[in-house]
C-alpha positions as CSV (number, residue, x, y, z in Angstrom):
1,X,-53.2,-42.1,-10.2
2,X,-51.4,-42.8,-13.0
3,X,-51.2,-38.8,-14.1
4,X,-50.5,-37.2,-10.3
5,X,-47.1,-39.6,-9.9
6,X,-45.2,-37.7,-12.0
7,X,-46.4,-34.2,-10.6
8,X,-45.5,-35.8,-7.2
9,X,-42.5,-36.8,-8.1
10,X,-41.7,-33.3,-9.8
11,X,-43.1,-31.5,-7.0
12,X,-40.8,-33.9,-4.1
13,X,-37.6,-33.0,-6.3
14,X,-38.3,-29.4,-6.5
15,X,-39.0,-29.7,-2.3
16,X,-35.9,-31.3,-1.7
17,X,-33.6,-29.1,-3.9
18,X,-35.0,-26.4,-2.1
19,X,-34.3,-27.9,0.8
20,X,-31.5,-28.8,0.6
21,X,-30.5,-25.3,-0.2
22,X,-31.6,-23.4,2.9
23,X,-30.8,-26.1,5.5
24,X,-27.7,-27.7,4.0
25,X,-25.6,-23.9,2.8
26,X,-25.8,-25.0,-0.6
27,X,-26.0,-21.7,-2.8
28,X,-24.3,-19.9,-0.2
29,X,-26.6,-16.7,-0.6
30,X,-25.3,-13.7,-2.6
31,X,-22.0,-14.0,-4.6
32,X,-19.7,-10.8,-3.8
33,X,-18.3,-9.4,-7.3
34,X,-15.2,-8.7,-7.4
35,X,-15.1,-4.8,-7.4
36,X,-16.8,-5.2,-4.0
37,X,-14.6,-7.3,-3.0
38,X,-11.4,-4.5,-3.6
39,X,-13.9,-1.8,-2.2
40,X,-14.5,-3.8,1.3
41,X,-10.3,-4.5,1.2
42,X,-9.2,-1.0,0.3
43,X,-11.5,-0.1,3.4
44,X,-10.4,-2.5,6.3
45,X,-6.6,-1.2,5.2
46,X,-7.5,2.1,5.5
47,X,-9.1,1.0,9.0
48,X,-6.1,-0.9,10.0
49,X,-3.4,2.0,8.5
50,X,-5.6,4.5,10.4
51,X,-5.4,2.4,14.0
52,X,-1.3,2.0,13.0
53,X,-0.8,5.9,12.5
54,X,-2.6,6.7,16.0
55,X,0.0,3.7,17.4
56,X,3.1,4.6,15.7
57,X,5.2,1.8,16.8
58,X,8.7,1.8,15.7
59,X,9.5,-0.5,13.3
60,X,12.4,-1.2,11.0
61,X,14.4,1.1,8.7
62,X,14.3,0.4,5.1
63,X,16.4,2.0,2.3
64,X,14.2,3.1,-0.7
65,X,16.8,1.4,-3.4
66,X,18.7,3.5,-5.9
67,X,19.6,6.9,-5.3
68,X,17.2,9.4,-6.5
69,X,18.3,12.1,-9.0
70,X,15.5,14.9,-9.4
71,X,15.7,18.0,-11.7
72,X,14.5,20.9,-9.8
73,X,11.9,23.3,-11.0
74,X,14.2,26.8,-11.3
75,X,14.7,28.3,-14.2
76,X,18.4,27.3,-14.1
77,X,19.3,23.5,-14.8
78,X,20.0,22.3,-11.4
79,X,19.3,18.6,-9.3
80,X,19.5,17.4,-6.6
81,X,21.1,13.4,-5.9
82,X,20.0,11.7,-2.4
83,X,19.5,8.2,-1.1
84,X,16.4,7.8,1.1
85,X,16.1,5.3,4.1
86,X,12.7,5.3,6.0
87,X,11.6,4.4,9.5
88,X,8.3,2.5,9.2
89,X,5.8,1.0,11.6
90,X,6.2,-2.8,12.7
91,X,3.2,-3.6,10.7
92,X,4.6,-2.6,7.3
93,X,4.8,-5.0,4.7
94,X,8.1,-6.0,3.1
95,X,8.8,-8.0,0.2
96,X,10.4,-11.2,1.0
97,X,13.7,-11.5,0.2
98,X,14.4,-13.5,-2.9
99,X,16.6,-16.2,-3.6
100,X,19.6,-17.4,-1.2
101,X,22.7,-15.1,-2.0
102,X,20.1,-11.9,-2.3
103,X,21.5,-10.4,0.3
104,X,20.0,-8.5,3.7
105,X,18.2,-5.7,1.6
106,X,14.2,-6.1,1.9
107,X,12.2,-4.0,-0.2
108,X,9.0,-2.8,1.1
109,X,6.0,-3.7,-0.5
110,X,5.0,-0.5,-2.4
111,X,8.4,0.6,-2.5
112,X,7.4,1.7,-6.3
113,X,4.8,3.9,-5.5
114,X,7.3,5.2,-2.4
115,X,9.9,6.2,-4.8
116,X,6.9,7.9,-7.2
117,X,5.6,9.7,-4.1
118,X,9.3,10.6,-3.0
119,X,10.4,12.1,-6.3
120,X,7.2,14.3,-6.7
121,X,7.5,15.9,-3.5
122,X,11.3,16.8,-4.3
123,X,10.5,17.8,-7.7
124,X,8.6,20.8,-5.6
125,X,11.2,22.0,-3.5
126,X,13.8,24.5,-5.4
127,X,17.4,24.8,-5.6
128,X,18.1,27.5,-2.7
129,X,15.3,25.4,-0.8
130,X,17.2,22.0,-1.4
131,X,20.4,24.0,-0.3
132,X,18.5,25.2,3.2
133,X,19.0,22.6,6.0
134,X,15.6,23.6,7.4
135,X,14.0,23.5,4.2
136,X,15.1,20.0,3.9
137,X,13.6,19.1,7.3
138,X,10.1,20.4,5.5
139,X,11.0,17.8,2.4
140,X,11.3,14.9,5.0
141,X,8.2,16.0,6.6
142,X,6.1,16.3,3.2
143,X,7.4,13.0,2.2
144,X,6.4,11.2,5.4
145,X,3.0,12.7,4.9
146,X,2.5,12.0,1.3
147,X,3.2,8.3,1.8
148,X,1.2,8.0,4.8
149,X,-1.6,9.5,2.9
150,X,-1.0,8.1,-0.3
151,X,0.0,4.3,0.3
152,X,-3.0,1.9,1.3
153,X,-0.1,-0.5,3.6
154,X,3.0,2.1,4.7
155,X,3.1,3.4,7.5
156,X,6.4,5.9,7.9
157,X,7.7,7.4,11.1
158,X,10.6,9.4,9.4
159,X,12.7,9.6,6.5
160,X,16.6,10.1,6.9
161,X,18.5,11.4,3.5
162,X,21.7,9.1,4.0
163,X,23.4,10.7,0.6
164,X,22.4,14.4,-0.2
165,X,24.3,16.8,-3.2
166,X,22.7,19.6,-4.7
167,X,24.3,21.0,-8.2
């Protein structure tokens, strides 16, 4: 008796631990690695952004920041200066505004990669083109595209050029 106590006693801890673990959640079952974790996010906003772009419910207009100033791809040295403001979908993150005194301007959450996407799709457009009213139109239309396609949150309805100078 003696000798089977301790393998008893072994065998009732091992029993309860296990036990324990399926009846009372302890382990939790598989641990989700981080990299998963990003995939399954990235892919319930691009659900989400999807459902907002077949919505399209008007949001709020937000200005893009600093003016933009883009050389344009002719063989000559001209550019082209604009401000940008953007009609977005209700749902579109914004920054929240810091401080007290900061003012009413609210930046929008991937305002960065907005002002990335906004000065590559200029950078296409030439000088005569940035001169054309109608080829203008086409810019604001390729720049609504671009971030709607390109941004995982932003979802824009249209963009209006409040400053525009070509040289």
């Amino acid at each position: 008796m003696k000798k089977i106590a301790p393998i008893l006693g072994a065998v009732l801890v091992i029993a309860l631990f296990f036990g324990y673990q399926k009846f009372m959640g302890g382990g939790g079952g598989p641990v989700e690695t981080p990299v998963a974790a990003q995939v399954r996010l990235d892919k319930e906003a691009t659900t989400e952004k999807k459902k907002r772009l077949k919505d399209l419910v008007r949001g709020h207009i937000y200005s893009v920041g600093e003016p933009f100033i883009v050389t344009l791809p002719d063989a000559e040295r001209h550019f082209v200066k604009f401000s940008a403001d953007l009609l977005v979908d209700v749902d579109t993150p914004i920054v929240a505004a810091a401080g007290h005194g900061g003012g009413d301007v609210v930046p929008l959450e991937e305002q960065p990669e907005i002002r990335d996407i906004i000065i590559t799709e200029s950078s296409k457009f030439g000088y005569e083109q940035m001169k054309a009213v109608e080829e203008r139109e086409k810019l604001k239309e390729a720049i609504v595209e671009a971030i709607n396609t390109e941004t995982h949150h932003t979802v824009v309805l249209e963009v209006f050029f409040t400053d525009f100078a070509v040289q």
